[in-house]
N, C-alpha and C positions, 0 to 999 in steps of 0.2 A: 654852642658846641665848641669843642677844641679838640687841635688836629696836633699831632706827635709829628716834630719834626728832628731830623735827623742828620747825622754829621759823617763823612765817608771812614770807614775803619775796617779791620780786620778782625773776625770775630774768631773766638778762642775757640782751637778744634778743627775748623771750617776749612779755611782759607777762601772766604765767600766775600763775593764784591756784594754792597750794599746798596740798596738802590733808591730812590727818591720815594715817599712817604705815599701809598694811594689808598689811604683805610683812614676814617673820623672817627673818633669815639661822638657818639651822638647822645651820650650821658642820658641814656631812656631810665635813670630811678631804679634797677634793679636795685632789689637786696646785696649789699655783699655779702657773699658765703664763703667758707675756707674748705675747712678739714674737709677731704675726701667727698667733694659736693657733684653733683650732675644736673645735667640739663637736658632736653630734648626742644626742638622745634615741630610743629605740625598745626595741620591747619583747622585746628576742632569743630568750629563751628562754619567750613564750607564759605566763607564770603571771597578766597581766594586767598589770602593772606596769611602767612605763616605766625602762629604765636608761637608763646614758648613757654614751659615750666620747668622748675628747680629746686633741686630737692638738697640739703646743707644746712650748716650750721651758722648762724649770722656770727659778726665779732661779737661777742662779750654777750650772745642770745643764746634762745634757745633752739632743739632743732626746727627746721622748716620745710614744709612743700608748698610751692607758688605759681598759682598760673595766671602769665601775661598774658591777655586779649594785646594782639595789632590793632593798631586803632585807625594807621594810616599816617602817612608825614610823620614819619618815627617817632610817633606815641606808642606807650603802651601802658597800658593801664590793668591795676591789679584785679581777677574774678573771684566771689566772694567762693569756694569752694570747702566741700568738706574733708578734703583728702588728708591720709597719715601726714604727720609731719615726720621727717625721719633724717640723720646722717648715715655716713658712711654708707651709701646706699645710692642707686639709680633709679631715674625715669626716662622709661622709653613709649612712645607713643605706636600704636598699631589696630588694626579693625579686626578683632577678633572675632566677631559675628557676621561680618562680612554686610552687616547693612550700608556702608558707603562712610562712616560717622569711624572717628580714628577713639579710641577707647584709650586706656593708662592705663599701665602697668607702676607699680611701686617696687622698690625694697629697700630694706636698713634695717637702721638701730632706734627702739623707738620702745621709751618707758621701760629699759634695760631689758630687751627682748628684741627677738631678730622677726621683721614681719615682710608679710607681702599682701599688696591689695590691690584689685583689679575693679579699675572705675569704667562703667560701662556709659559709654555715651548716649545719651536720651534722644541729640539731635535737635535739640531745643534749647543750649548749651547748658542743659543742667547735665548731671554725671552720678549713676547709681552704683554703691559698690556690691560685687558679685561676692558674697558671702561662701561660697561652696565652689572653689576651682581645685581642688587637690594638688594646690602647690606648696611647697614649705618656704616659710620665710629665710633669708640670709639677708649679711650684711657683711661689709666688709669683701664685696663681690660684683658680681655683674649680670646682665639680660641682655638677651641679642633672638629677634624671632627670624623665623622662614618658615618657606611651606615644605617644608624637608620631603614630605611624601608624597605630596604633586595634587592632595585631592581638594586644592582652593582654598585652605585653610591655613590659618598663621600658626605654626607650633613653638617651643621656646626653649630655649636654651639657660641655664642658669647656673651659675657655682658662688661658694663662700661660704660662709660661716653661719650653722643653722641653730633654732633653740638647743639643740645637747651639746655644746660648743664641740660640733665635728664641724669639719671641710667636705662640702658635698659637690661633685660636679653633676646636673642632671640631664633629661634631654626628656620634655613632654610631649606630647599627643594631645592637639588638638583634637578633643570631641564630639567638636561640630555646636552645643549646646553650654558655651563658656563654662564648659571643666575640661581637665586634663588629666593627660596620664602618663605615669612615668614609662618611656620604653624601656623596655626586661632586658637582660640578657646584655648592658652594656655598661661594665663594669669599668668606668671614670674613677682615675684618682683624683680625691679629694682635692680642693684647694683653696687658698684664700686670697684677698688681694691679689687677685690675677681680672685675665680678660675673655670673655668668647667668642668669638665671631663668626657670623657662615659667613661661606661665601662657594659658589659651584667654577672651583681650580681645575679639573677635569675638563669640564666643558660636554659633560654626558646629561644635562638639565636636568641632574638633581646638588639640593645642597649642604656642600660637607660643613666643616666647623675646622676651628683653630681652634685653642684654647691655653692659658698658661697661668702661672701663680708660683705658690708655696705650695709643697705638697704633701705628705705625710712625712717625707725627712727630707727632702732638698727640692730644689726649683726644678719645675718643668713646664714646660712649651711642647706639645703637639698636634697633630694634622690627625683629624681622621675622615678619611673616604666613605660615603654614601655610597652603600652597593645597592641602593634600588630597590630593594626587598623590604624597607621596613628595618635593614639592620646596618650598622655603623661597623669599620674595619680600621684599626690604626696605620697609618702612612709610615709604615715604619723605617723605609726607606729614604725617606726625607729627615734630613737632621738640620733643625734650627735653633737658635741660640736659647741658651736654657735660663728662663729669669723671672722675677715677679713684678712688681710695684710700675705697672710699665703700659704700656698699651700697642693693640694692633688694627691694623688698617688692609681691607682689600684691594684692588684698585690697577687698571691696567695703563699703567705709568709709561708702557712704548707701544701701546695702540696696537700690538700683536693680535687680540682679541683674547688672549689668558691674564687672568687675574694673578696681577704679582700680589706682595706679600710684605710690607713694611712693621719690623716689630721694633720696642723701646725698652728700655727696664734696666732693673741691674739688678746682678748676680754674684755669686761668690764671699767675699766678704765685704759685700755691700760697694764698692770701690768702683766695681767693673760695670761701668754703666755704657747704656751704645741705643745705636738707632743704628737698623740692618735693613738694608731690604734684600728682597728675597726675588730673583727673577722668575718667573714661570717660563720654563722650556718646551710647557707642548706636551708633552712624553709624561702628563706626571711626575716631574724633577723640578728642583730648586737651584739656582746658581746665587749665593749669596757672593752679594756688590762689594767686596770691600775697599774699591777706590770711589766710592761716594764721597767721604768727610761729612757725613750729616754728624748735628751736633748730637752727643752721644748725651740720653736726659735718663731720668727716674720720675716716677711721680707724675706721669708725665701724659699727655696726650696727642693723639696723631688726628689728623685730616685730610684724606684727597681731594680735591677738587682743582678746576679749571679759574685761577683768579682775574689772569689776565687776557682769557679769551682767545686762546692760541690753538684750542681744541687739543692741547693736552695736559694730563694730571699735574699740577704740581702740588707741593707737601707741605702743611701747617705742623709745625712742632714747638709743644711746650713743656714745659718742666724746669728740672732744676740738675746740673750739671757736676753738681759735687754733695757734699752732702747739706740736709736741711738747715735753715734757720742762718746763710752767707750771703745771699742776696746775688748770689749767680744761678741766675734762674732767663729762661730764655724763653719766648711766644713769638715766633719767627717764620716768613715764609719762605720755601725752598722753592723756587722757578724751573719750571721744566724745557730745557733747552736742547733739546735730543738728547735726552735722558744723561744731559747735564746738569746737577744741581747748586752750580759753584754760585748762582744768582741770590743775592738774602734780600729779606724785606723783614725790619723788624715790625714788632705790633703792640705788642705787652709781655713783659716779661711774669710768668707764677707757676703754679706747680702743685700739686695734690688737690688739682679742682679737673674740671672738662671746657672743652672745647668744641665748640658747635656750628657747624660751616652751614648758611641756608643763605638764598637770594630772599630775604624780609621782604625786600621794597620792589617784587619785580622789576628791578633792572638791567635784570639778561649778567648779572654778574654775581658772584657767592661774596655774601657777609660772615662776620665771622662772629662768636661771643665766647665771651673769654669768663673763666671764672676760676676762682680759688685761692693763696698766697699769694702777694704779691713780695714789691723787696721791703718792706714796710712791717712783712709778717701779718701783717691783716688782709682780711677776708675782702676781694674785689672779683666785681661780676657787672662786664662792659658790654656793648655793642659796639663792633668796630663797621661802619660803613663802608663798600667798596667803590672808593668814589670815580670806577669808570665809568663815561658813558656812552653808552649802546647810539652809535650814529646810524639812521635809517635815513635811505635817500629816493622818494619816490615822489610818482608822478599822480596830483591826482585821474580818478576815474570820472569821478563824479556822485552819486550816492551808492553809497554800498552799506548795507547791513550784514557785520558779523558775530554770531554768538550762538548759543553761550561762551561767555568768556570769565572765568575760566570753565575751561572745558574738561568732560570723563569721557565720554565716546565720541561724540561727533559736534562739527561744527556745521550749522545751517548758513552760506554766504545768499545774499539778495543783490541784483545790482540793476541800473537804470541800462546799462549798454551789456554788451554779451561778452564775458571771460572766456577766451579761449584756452587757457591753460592755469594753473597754477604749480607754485614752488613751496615746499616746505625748505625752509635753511635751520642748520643750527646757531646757534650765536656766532659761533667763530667764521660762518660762511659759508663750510661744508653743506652742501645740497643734500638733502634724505630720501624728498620725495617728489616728483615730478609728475602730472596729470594732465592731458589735455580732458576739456570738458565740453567748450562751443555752449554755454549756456548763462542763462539771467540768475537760476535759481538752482542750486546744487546744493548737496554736504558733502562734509570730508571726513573721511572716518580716520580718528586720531586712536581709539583702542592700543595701535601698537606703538604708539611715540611711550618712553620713560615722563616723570613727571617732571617740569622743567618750563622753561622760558624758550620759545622759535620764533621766526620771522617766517610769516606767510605773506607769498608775493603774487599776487593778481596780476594775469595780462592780456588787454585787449586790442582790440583795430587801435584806438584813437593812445593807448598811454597806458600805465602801470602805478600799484599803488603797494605796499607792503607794509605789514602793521605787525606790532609784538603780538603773538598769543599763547596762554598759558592752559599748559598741561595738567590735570590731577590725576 
């Protein structure tokens, strides 16, 4: 393995201090892929472990979709599968039949035709594809699901470029029976090379959408509200930056409990490139930041998550900062410091690929993979390891049994002496959940935990014991 090391500077844009290296490339044999490629993590076959698949263009190949089995000790190893090969195009992983088993979605550019194809998980890590979903292919676009209508189902969102070369943006209806349906009456402008997101900014438990691109004559970026009925209302009263080739991210970056709103891209005559975020007020409003200095990208990919375990968001941003094929191209972390972001952490520099934040190696911390341009102009597709580590300081009990691990509803603990209490913590130490219990044999119902990495902490008469446990 080899580790990127780094020299203190000031980065163009920013004005962002640099900070010591805490990410490996663990060199796991991905393909490299360039042009407009994607990837998704999820855990297909249930062992606990996140793989990953990827869908692009190798250098000097042809297109590809690839799925890595985890193997464990940062292997990963290729699965013989049948899926499209495709560019310009995403994969996102979701359980659309709600059997437990995460299923693939596809879309791209594949034997000069725009497709989509929905692989249904067997559960046996084989993968059947669903011949009849009533969705239209695109390329040159994106996918993003939720359960938009609340009835337990994954529904899906989609735009880009479809076989009659129009820009479609759509929004489907889960059927319960892997097909869909387009909802009526919700007249999306077209677009292409854009992005779409849910995400519930209200905070009324239903979920809206972002969405932005090219559009039938100039760039646009809009919000629209879930009125709860089955029917979509454009936030017209929110005005956010208008662009395409870009990307966006949800993510409540000051712990308010509202989903701010970080977008990227460029606009205008290509020139005017930015990274914005967007505050959430509460009220349904927007307060866009503009004394951030985040580096302003195209091409580009965003990530929230918690790197350093401080129990708040900070921001992974890559792309390319002027125009294509100059080798000023950025893969950078933004540290969240009370919603200061003057902290960088560089990682890899590329641009017109994706960016994938997942804790791989359960270690209570997010990894990160990087794909697409590099400054090279070739196609690079890494694993960057987050090489904190999760210190736990406990006292043994004496024998305890805990499991399933990883766990969906509940944990069964066993012990030789009697637990009087337990603690759920999150990584960063924040306490969630507290129990007395007075007993040898108990479970814990985890249903409501998110899917993730916690420390559960056991405490009896004689001493205390705390162990990682993982969520699905």
């Amino acid at each position: 393995m080899k580790t990127i090391f780094l020299s203190l500077t000031f980065m163009l844009f920013s004005f962002s201090f640099i900070l010591a290296q805490s990410f490996t490339n663990i060199e796991a044999g991905i393909v490299d892929i360039d042009y407009s490629s994607g990837a998704s993590w999820g855990d297909y076959d249930n062992d606990g472990l996140l793989d990953l698949v990827i869908c692009g263009e190798p250098n000097g190949g042809i297109d590809t979709t690839l799925l890595y089995h985890n193997d464990g000790n940062d292997i990963f190893s290729v699965v013989a599968t049948d899926f499209i090969n495709v560019t310009m195009g995403d994969v996102e992983w979701g359980d659309f039949n709600n059997d437990d088993y995460l299923d693939l979605l596809v879309i791209g550019y594949s034997n000069y035709a725009s497709v989509i194809a929905l692989y249904v998980n067997n559960g046996d890590g084989t993968f059947s594809e669903q011949t009849s979903t009533g969705l239209p292919g695109v390329y040159m676009g994106d996918i993003d699901f939720a359960d938009y209508n609340n009835d337990g189902f994954l529904d899906i969102g989609l735009l880009g470029f479809d076989n009659n070369y129009v820009f479609i943006s759509k929004i489907f209806e889960n059927n319960q029976n892997l097909s869909f349906s387009e909802v009526s009456g919700l007249n999306l402008e077209g677009m292409n090379f854009g992005k779409i997101k849910w995400g519930d900014y209200n905070g009324d438990g239903y979920a809206d959408f972002v969405m932005n691109g090219f559009g039938d004559i100039d760039f646009v970026t809009e919000l629209w509200k879930n009125n709860g009925d089955g029917t979509f209302s454009e936030a017209t009263n929110v005005t956010l930056h208008q662009g395409w080739l870009g990307d966006m991210a949800w993510g409540d970056y000051n712990n308010d409990g509202d989903l701010d709103l970080v977008i990227s891209g460029t606009g205008g005559d290509g020139s005017q490139r930015y990274t914005l975020i967007y505050t959430n007020n509460g009220d349904g409003s927007f307060t866009e930041e503009g004394g951030m200095f985040l580096t302003p990208v195209s091409h580009s990919s965003l990530e929230w998550a918690d790197f350093d375990g401080d129990d708040d968001l900070d921001l992974f941003i890559s792309g390319t900062i002027d125009a294509m094929a100059t080798g000023n191209y950025v893969g950078e972390i933004r540290y969240n410091n009370d919603g200061n972001f003057s902290q960088t952490e560089d990682i890899l520099g590329s641009y017109w690929g994706d960016c994938r934040v997942a804790d791989y190696d359960n270690s209570g911390y997010p990894d990160i993979f990087i794909c697409g341009y590099d400054v090279t102009e070739n196609g690079v597709a890494e694993i960057f390891k987050n090489d904190r580590v999760l210190s736990v300081h406990s006292i043994e009990l004496g024998a305890v049994q805990i499991g399933p691990i990883p766990a969906k509803e509940a944990i069964h603990v066993s012990s030789e002496q009697i637990i009087l209490t337990y603690h759920i913590y999150k990584l960063s130490g924040k306490e969630i959940i507290n129990r007395k219990v007075n007993s040898k044999d108990f479970t814990i119902d985890v249903k409501s935990l998110t899917t993730g990495i916690y420390l559960l902490k056991l405490s009896s008469e004689k001493g205390e014991e705390t162990q990682k446990i993982t969520v699905l």
